[in-house]
Backbone bond lengths (Angstrom), bond angles and torsions (degrees), N, CA, C in turn:
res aa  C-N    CA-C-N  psi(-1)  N-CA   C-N-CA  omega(-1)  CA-C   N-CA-C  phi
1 X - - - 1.455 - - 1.533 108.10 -
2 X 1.438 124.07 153.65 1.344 132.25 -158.08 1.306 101.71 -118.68
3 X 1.411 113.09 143.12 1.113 125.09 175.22 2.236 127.94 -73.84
4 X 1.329 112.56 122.76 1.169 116.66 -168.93 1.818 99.33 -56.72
5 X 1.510 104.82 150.38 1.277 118.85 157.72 1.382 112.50 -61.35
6 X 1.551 131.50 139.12 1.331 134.74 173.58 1.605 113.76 -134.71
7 X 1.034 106.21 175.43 1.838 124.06 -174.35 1.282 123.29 -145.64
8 X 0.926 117.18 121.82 1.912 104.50 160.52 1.322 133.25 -69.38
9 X 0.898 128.99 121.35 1.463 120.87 -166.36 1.977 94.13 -114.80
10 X 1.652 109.93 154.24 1.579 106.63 170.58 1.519 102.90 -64.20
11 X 1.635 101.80 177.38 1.806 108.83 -168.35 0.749 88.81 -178.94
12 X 1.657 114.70 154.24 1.572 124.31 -173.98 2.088 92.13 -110.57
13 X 1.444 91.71 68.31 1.825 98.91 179.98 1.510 87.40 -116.39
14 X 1.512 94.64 -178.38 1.575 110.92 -167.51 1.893 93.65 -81.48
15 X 1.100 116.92 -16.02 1.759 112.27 -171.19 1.110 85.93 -107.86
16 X 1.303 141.74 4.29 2.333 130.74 171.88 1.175 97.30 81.87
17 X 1.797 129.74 -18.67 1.302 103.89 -162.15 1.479 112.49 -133.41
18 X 1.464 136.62 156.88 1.604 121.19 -178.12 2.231 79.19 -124.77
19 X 1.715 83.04 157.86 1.618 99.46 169.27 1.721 116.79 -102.31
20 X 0.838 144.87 129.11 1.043 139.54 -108.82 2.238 92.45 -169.02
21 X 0.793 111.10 152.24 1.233 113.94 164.38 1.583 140.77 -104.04
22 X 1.499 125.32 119.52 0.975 93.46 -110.22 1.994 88.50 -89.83
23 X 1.105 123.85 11.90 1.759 119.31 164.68 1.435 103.53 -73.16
24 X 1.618 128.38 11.47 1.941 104.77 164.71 1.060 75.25 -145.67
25 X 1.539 134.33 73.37 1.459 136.59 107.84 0.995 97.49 -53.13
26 X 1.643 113.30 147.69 1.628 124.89 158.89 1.450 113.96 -136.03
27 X 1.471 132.84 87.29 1.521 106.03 -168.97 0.917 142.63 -57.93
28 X 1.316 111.21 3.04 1.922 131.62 -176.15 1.339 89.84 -84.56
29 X 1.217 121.15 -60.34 1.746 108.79 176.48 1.920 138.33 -93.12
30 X 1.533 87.98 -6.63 1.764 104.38 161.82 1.159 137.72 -133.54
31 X 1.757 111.84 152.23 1.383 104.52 -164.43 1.537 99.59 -122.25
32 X 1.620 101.64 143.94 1.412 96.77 -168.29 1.478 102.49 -58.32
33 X 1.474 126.76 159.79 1.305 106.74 157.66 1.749 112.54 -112.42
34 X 1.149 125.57 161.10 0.907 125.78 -154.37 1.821 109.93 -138.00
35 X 1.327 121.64 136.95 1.247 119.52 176.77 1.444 127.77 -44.39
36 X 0.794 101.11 133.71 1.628 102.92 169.20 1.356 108.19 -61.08
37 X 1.469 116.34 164.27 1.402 109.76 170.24 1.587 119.34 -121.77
38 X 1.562 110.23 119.07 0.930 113.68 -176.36 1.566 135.65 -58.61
39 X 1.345 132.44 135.34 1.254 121.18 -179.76 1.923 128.26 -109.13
40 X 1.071 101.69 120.91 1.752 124.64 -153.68 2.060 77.22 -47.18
41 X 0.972 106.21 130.72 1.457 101.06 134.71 1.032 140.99 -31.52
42 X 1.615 118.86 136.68 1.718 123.40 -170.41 1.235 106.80 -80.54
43 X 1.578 128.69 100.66 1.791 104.32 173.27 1.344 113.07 -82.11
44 X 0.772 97.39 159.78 1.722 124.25 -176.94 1.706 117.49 -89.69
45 X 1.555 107.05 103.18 2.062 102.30 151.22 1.269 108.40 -23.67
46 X 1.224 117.06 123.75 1.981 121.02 164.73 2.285 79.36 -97.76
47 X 1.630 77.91 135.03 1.221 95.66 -175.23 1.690 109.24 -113.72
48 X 1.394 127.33 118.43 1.043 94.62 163.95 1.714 154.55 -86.74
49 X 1.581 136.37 148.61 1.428 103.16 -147.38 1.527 99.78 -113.78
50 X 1.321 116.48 155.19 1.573 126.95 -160.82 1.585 84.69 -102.36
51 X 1.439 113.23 127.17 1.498 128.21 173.57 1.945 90.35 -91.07
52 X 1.188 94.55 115.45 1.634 105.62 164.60 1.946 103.11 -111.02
53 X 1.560 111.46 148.56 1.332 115.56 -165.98 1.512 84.05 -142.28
54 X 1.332 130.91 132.37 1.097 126.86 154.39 1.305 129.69 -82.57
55 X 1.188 112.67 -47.25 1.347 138.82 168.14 1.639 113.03 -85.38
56 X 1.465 101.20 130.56 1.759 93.56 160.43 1.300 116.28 -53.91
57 X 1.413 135.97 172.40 1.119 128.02 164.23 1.748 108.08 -123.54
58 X 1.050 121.44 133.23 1.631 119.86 -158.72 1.498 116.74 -115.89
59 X 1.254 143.27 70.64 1.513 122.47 -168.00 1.691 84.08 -80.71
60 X 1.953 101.26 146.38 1.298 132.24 142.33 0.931 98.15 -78.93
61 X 1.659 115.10 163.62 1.714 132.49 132.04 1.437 112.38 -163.50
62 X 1.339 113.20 132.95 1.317 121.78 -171.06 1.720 114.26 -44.32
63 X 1.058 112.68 170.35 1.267 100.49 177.73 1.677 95.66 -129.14
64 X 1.675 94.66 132.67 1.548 110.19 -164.48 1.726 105.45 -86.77
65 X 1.579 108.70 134.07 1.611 80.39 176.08 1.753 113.61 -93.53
66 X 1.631 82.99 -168.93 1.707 91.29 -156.05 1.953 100.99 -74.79
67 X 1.037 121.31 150.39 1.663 110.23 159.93 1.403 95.19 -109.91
68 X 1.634 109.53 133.68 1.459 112.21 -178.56 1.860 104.95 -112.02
């Protein structure tokens, strides 16, 4: 057995849309519904960043002696 022709029609459902068959389309009473259109992600400039140091930065540390 073969599968019926279908449609989306708009709908006040949680997905906007009901499936519907598509010999009782009626356009007086349905509207196709239609995908949203997705939007690509913004990529991003990789920037490179300049390390500025004003100050040296200095660690001490004692110096431990050896146990031999």
């Amino acid at each position: 057995m073969g599968t019926l022709p279908t449609v989306r029609v708009q709908a006040e459902t949680k997905s906007g849309f009901m499936t519907i068959n598509e010999s009782d389309f009626d356009k007086r009473v349905h509207k196709l519904y239609k995908e949203p259109e997705v939007k690509e992600p913004e990529v991003r400039e990789e920037k490179e960043l300049e390390v500025v140091v004003k100050e040296p930065v200095i660690v001490r540390s004692k110096k431990v002696k050896e146990v031999k």
